[in-house]
LUMDONU-833674 format. One record per residue: x, y negated, z of N, C-alpha, C in turn; residue number from 1. Coordinates in steps of 0.2 Angstrom, whole numbers, plus 2048, in hexadecimal, padded with zeros to 3 digits. Example, Ala and Ser with C-alpha at 12.3 -4.5 7.8 and 13.67 -1.06 7.14 Angstrom:
% residues 2
{n_c1: 842 | n_c2: 81C | n_c3: 827 | ca_c1: 83E | ca_c2: 816 | ca_c3: 827 | c_c1: 842 | c_c2: 810 | c_c3: 827 | num: 1}
{n_c1: 840 | n_c2: 80B | n_c3: 823 | ca_c1: 844 | ca_c2: 805 | ca_c3: 824 | c_c1: 840 | c_c2: 800 | c_c3: 827 | num: 2}
//
This chain:
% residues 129
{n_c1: EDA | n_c2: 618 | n_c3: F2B | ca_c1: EDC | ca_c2: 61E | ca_c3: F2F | c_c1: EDE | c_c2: 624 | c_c3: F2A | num: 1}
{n_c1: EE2 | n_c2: 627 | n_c3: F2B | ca_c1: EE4 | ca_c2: 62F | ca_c3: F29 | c_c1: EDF | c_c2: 635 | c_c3: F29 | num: 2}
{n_c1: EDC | n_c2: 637 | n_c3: F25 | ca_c1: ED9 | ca_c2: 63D | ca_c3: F26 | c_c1: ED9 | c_c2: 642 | c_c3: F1F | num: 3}
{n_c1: ED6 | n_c2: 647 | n_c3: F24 | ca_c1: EDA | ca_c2: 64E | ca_c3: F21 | c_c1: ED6 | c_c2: 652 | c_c3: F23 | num: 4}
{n_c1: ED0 | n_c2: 655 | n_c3: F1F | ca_c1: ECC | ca_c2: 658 | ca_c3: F20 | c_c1: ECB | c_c2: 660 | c_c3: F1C | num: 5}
{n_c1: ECF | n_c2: 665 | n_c3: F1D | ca_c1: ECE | ca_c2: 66B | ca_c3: F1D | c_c1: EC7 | c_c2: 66C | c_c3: F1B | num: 6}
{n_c1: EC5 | n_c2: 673 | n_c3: F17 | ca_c1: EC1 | ca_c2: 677 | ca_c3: F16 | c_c1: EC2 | c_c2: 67D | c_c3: F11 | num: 7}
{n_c1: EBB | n_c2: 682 | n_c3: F12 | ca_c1: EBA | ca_c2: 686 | ca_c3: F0D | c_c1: EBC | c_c2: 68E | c_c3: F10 | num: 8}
{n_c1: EBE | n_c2: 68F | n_c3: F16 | ca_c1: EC0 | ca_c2: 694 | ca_c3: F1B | c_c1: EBB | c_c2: 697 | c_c3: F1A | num: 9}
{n_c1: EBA | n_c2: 69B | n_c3: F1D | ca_c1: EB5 | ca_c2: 6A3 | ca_c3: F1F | c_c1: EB8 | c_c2: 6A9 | c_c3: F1F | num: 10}
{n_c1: EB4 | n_c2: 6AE | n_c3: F1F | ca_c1: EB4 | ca_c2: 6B7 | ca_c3: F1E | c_c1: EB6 | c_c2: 6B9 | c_c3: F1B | num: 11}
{n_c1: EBB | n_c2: 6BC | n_c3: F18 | ca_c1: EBD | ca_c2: 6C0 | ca_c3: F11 | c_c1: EC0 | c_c2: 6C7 | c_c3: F12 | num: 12}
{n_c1: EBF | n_c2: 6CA | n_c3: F11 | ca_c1: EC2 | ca_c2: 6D2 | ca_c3: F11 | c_c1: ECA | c_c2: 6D1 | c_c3: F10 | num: 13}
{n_c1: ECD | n_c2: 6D7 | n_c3: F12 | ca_c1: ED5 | ca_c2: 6D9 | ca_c3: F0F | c_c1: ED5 | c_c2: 6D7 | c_c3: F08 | num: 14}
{n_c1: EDB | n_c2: 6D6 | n_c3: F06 | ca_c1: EDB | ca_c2: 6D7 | ca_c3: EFF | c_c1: ED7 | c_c2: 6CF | c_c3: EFC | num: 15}
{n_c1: ED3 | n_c2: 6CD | n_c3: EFC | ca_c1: ED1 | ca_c2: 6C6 | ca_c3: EFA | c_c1: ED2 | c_c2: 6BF | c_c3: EFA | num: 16}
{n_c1: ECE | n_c2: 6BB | n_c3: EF9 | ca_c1: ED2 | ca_c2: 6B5 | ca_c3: EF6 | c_c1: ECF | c_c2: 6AF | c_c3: EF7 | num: 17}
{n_c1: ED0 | n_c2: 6AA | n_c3: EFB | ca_c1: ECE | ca_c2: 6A3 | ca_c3: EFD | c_c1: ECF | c_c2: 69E | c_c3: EFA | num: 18}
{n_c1: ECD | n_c2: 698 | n_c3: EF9 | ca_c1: ECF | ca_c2: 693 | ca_c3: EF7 | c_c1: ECE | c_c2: 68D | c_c3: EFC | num: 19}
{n_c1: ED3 | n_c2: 68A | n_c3: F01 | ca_c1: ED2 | ca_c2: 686 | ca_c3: F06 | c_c1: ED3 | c_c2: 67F | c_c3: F00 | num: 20}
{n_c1: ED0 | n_c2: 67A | n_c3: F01 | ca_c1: ED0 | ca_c2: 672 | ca_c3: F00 | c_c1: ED0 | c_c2: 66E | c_c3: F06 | num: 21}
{n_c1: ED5 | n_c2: 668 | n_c3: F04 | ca_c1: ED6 | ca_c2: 664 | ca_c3: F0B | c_c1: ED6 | c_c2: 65C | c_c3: F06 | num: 22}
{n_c1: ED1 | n_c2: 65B | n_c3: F09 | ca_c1: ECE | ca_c2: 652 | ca_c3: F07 | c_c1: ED5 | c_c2: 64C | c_c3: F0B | num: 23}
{n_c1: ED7 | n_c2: 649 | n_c3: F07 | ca_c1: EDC | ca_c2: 644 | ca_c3: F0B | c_c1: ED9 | c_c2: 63D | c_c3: F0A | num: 24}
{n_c1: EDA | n_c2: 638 | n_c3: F10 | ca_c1: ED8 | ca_c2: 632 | ca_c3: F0C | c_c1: EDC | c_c2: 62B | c_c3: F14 | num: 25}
{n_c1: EDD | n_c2: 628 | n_c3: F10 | ca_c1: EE0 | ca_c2: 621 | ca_c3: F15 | c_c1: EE6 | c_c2: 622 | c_c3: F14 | num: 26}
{n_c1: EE9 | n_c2: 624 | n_c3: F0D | ca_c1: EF0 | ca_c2: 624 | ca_c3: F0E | c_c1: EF1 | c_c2: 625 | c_c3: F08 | num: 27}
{n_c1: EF7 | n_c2: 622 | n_c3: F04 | ca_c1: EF6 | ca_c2: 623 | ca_c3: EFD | c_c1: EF8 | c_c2: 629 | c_c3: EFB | num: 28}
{n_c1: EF3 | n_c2: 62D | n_c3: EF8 | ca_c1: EF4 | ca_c2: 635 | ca_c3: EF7 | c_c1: EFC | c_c2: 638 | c_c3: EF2 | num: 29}
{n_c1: EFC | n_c2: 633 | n_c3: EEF | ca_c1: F02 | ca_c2: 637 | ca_c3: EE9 | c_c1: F07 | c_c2: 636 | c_c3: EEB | num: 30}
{n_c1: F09 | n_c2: 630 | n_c3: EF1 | ca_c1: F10 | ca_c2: 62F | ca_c3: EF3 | c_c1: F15 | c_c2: 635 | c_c3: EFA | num: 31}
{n_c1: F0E | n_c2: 639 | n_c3: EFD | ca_c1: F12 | ca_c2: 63C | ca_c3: F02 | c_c1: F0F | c_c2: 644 | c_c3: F02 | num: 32}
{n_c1: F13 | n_c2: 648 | n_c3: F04 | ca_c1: F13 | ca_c2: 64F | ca_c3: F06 | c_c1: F0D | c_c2: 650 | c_c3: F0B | num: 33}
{n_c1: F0B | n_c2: 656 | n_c3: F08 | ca_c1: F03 | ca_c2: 658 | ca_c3: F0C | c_c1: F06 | c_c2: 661 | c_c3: F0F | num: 34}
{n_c1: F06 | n_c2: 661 | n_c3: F13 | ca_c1: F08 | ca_c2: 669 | ca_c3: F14 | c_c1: EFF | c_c2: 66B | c_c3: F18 | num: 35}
{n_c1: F02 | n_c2: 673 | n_c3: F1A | ca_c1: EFC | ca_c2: 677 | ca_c3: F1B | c_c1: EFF | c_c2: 67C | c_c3: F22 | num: 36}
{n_c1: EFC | n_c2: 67B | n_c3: F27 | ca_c1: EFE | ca_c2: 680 | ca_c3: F2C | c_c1: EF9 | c_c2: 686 | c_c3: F2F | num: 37}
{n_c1: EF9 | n_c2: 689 | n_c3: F33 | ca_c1: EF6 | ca_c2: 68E | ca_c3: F35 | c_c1: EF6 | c_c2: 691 | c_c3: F3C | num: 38}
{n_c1: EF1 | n_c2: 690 | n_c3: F40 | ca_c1: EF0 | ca_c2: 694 | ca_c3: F48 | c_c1: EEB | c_c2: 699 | c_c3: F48 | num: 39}
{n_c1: EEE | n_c2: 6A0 | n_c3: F4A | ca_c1: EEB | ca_c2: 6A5 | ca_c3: F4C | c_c1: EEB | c_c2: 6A6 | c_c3: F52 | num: 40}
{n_c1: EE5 | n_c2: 6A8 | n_c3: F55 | ca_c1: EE6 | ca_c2: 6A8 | ca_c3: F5C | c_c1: EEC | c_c2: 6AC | c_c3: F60 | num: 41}
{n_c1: EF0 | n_c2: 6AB | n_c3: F65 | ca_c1: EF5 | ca_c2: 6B0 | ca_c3: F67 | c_c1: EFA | c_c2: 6AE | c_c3: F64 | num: 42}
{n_c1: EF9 | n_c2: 6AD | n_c3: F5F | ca_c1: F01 | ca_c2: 6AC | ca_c3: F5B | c_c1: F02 | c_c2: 6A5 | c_c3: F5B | num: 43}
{n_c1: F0A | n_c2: 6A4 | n_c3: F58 | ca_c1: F0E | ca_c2: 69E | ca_c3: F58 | c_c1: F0B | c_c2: 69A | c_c3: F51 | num: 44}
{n_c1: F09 | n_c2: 694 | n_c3: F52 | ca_c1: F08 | ca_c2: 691 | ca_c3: F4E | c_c1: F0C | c_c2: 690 | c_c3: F45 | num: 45}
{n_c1: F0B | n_c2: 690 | n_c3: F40 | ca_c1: F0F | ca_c2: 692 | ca_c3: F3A | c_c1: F0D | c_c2: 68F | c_c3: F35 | num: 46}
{n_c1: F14 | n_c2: 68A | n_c3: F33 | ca_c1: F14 | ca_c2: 687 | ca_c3: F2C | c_c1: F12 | c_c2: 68C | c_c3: F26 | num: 47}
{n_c1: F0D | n_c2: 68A | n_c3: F20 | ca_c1: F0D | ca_c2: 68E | ca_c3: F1D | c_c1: F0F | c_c2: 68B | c_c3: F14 | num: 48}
{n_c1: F0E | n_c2: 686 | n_c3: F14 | ca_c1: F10 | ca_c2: 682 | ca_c3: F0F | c_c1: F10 | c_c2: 679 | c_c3: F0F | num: 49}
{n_c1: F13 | n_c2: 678 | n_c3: F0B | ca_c1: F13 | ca_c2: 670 | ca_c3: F09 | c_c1: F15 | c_c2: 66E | c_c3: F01 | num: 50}
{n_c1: F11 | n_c2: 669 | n_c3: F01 | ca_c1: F14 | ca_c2: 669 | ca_c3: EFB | c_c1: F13 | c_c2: 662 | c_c3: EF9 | num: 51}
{n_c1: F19 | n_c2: 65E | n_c3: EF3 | ca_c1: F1B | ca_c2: 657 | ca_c3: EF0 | c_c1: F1D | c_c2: 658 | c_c3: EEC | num: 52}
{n_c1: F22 | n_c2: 658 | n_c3: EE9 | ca_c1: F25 | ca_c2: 659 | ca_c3: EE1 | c_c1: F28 | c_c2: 660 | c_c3: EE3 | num: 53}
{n_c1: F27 | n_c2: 662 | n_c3: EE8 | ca_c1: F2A | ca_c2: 668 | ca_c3: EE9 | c_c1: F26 | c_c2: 66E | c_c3: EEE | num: 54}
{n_c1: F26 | n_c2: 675 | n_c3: EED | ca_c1: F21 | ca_c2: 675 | ca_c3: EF2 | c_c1: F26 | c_c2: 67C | c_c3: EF4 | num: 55}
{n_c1: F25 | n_c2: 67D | n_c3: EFC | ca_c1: F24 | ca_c2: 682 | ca_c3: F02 | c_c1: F20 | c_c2: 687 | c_c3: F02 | num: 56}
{n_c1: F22 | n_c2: 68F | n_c3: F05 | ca_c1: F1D | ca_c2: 691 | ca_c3: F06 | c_c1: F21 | c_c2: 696 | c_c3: F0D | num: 57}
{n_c1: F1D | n_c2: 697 | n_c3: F10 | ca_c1: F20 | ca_c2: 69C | ca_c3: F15 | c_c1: F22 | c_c2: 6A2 | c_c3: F12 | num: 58}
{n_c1: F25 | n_c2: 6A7 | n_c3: F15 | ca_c1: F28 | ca_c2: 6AC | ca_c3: F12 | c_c1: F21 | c_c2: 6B2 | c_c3: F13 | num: 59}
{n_c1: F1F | n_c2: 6B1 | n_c3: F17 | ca_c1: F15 | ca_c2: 6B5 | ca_c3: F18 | c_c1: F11 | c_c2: 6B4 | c_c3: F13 | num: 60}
{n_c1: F11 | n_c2: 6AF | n_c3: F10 | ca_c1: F0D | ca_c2: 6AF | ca_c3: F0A | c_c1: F0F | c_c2: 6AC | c_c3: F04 | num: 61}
{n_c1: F18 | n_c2: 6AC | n_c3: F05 | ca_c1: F19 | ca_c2: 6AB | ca_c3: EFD | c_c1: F16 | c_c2: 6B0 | c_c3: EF9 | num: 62}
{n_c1: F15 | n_c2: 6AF | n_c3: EF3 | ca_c1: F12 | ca_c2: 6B2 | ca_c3: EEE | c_c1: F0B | c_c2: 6B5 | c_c3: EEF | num: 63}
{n_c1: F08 | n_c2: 6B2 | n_c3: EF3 | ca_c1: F02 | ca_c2: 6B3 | ca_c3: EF5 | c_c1: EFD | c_c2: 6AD | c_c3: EF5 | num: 64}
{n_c1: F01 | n_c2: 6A7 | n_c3: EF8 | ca_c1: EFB | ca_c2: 6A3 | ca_c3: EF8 | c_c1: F00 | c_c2: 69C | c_c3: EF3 | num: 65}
{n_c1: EFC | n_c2: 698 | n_c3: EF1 | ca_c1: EFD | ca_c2: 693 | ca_c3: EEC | c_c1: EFC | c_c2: 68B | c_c3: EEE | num: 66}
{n_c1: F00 | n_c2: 686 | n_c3: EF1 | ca_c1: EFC | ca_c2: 681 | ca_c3: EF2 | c_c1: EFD | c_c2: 67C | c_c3: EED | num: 67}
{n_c1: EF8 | n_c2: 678 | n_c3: EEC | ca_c1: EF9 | ca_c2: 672 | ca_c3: EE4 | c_c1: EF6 | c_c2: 66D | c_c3: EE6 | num: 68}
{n_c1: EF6 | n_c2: 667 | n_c3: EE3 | ca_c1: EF3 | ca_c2: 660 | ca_c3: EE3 | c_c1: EEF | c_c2: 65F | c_c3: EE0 | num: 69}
{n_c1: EE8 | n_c2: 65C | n_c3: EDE | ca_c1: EE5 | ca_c2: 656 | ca_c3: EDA | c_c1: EE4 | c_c2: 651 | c_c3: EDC | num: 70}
{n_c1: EE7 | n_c2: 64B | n_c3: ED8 | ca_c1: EE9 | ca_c2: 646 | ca_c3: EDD | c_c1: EE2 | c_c2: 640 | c_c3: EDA | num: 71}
{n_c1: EDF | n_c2: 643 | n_c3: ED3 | ca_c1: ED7 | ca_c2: 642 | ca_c3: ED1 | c_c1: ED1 | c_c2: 641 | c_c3: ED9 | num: 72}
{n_c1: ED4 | n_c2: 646 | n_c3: EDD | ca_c1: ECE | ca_c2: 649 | ca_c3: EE2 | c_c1: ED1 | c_c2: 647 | c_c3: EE8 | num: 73}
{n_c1: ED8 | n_c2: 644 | n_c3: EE8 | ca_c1: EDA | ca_c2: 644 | ca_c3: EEF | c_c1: EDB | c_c2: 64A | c_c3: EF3 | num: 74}
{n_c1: EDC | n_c2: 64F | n_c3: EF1 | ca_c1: EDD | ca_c2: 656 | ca_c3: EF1 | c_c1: EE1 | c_c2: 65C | c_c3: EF1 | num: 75}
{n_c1: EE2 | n_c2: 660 | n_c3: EF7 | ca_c1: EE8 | ca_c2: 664 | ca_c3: EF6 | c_c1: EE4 | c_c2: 66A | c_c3: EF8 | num: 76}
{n_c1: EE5 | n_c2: 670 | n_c3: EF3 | ca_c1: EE3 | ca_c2: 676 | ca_c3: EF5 | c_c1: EE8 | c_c2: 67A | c_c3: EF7 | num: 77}
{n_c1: EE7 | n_c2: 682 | n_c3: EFA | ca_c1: EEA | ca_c2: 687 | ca_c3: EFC | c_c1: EE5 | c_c2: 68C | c_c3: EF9 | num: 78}
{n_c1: EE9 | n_c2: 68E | n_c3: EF2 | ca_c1: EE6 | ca_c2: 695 | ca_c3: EF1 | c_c1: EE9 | c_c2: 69A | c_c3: EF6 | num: 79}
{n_c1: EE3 | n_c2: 6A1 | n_c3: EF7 | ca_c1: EE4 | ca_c2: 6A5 | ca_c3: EFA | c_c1: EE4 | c_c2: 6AC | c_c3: EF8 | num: 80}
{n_c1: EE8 | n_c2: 6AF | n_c3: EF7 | ca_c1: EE5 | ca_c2: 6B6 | ca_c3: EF2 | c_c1: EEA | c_c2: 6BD | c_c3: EF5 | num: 81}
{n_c1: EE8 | n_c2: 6C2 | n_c3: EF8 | ca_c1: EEA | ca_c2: 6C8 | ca_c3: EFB | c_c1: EE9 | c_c2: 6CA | c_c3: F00 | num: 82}
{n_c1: EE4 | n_c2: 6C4 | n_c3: F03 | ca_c1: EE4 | ca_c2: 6C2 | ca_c3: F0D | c_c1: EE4 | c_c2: 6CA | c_c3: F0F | num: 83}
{n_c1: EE8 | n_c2: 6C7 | n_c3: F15 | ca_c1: EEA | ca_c2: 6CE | ca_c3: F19 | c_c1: EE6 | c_c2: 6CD | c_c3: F1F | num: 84}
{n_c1: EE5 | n_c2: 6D3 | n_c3: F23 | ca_c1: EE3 | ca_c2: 6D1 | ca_c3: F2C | c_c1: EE7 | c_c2: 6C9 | c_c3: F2F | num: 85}
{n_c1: EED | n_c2: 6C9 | n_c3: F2E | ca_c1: EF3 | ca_c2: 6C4 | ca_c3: F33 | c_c1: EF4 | c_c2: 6BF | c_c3: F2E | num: 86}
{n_c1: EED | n_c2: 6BD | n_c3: F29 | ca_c1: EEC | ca_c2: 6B7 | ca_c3: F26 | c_c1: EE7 | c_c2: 6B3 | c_c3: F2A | num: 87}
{n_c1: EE4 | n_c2: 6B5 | n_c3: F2E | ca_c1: EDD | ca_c2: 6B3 | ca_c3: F32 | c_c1: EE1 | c_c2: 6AE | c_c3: F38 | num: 88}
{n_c1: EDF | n_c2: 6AA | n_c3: F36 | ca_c1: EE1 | ca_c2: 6A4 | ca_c3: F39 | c_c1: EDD | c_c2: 69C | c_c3: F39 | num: 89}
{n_c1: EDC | n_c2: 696 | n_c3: F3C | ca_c1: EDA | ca_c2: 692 | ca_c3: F3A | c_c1: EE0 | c_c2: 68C | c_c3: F36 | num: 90}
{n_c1: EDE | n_c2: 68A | n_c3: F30 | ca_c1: EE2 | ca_c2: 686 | ca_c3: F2C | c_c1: EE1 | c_c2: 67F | c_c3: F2C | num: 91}
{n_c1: EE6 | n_c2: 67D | n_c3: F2C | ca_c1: EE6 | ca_c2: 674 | ca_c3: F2C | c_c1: EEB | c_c2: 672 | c_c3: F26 | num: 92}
{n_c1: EEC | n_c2: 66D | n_c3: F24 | ca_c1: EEC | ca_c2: 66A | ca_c3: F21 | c_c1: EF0 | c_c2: 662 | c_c3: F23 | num: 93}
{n_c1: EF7 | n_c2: 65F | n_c3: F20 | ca_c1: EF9 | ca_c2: 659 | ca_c3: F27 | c_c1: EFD | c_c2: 657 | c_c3: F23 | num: 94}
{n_c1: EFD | n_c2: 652 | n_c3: F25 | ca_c1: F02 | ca_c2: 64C | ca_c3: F22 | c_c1: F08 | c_c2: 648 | c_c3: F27 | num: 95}
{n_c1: F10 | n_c2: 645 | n_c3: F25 | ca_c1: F13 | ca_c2: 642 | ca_c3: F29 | c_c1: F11 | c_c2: 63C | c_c3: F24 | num: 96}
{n_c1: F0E | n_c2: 63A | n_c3: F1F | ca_c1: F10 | ca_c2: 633 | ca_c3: F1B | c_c1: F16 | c_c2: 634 | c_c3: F1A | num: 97}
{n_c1: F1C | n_c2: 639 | n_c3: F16 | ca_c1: F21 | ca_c2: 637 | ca_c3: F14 | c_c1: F21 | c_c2: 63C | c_c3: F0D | num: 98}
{n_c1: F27 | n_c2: 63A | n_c3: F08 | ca_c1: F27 | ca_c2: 63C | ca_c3: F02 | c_c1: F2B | c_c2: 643 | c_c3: F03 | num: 99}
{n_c1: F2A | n_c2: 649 | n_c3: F08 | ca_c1: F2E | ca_c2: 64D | ca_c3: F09 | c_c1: F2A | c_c2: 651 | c_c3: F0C | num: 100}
{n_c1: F2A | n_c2: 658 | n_c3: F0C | ca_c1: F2A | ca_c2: 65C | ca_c3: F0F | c_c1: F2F | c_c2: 65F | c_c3: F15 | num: 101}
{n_c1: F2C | n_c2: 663 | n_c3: F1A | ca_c1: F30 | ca_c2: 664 | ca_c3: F1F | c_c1: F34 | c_c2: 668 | c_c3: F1E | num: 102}
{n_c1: F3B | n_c2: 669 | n_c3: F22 | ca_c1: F42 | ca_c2: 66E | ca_c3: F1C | c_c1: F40 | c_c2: 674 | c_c3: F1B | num: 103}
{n_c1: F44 | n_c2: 676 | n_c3: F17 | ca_c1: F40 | ca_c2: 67F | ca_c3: F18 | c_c1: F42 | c_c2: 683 | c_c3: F1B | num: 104}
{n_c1: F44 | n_c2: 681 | n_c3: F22 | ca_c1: F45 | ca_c2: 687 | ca_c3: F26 | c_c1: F3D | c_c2: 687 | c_c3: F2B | num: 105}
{n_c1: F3B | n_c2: 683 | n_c3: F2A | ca_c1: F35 | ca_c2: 684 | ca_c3: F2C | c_c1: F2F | c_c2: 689 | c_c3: F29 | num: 106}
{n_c1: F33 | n_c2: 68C | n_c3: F24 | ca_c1: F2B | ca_c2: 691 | ca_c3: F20 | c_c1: F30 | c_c2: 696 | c_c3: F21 | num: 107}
{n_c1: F37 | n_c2: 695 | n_c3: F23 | ca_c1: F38 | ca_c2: 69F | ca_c3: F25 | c_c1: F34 | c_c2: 6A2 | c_c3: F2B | num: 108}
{n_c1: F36 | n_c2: 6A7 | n_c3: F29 | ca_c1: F31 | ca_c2: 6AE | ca_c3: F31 | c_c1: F35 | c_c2: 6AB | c_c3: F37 | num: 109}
{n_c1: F32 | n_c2: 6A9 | n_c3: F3C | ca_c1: F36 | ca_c2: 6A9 | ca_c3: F43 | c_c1: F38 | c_c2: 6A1 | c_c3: F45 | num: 110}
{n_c1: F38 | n_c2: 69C | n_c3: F3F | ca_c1: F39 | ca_c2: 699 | ca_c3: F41 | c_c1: F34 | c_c2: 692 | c_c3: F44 | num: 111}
{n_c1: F36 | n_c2: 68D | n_c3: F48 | ca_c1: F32 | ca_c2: 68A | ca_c3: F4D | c_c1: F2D | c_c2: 687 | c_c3: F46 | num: 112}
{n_c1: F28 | n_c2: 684 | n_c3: F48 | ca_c1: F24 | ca_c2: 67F | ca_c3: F44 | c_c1: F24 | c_c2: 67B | c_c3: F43 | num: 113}
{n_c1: F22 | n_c2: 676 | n_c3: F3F | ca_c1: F23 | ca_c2: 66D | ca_c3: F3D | c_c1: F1D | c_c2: 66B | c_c3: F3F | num: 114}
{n_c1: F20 | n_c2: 665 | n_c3: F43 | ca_c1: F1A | ca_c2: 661 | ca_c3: F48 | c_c1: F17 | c_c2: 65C | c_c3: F45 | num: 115}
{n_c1: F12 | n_c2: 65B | n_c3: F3E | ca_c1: F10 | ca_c2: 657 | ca_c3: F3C | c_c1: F0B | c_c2: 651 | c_c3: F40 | num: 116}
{n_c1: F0D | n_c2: 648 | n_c3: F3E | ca_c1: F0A | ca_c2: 645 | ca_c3: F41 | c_c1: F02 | c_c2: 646 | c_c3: F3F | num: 117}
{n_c1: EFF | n_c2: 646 | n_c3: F3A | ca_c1: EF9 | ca_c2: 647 | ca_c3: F3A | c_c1: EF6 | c_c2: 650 | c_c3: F37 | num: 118}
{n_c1: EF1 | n_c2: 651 | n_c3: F39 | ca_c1: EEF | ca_c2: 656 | ca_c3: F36 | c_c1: EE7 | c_c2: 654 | c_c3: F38 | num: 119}
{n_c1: EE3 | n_c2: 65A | n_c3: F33 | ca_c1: EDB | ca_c2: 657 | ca_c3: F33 | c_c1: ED9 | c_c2: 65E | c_c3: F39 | num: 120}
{n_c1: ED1 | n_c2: 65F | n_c3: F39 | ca_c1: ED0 | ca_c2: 665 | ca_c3: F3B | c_c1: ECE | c_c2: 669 | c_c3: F37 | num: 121}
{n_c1: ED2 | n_c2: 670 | n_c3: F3B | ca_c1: ED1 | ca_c2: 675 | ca_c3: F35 | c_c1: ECE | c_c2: 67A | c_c3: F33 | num: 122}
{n_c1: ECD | n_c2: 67D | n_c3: F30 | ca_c1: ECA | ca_c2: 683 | ca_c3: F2D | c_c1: ECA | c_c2: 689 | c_c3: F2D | num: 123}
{n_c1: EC4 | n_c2: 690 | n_c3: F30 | ca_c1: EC8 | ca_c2: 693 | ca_c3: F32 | c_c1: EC8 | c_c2: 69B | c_c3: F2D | num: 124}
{n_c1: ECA | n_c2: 69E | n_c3: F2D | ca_c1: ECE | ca_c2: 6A4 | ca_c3: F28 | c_c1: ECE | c_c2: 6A9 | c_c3: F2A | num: 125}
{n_c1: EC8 | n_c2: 6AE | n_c3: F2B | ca_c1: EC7 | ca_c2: 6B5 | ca_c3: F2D | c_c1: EC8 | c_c2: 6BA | c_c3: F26 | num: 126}
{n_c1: ECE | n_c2: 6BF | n_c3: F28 | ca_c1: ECE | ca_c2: 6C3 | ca_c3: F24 | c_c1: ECD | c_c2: 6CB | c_c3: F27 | num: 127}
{n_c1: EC8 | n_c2: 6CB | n_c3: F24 | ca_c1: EC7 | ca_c2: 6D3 | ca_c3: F2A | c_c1: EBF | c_c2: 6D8 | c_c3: F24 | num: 128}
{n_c1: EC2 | n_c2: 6DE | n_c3: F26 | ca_c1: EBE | ca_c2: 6E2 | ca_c3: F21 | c_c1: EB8 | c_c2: 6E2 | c_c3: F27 | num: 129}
//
């Protein structure tokens, strides 16, 4: 079975810096694209990143947040660093099983978001003074 466990969320002030990790397993890890999505409450759900030989990032937190593989540990992280208020979100973590990421009109501002078949449960990201 597919699973995708999310962690490392909490409390962080403005200005500060996270490091989420997402555990993969039942699925050969180096061959497929693992992206990272995000639900705030009230708001529209939002792709944030993904990444293969190639990576994604939404236009809210290019040059903010970093996401990378260790394929040692079966693991993808999302560095976080400048979190703002309208970072506070719950994060996940998801897979299609395919060797691609979703197009990238999906991490522009406005646009709908990418329905992945699996994702794990996620973790959640309070930025607030």
């Amino acid at each position: 079975d597919v699973q995708l466990q999310a962690s490392g969320g909490g409390l962080v002030q403005p200005g500060g810096s996270l490091r989420l990790s997402c555990v993969a397993s039942g699925f050969i890890f180096d061959d497929y694209a693992i992206g990272w999505f995000r639900q705030a409450p009230g708001k529209e759900r939002e792709d944030v990143a993904c990444t293969f030989r190639v990576t994604f990032y939404a236009d809210s937190v290019k040059g903010r947040f970093r996401t990378f593989r260790d394929s040692a540990q079966n693991t993808v992280y999302l560095e976080m660093n400048s979190l703002e208020p309208d970072d506070t979100a719950v994060y996940y973590c998801a897979t299609d099983r395919v060797s691609y990421c979703p197009p990238p009109r999906h991490y522009s501002s406005g646009s709908p978001y990418y329905r992945y078949d699996y994702s794990g449960q996620g973790t959640l990201v309070t930025v607030s003074s």
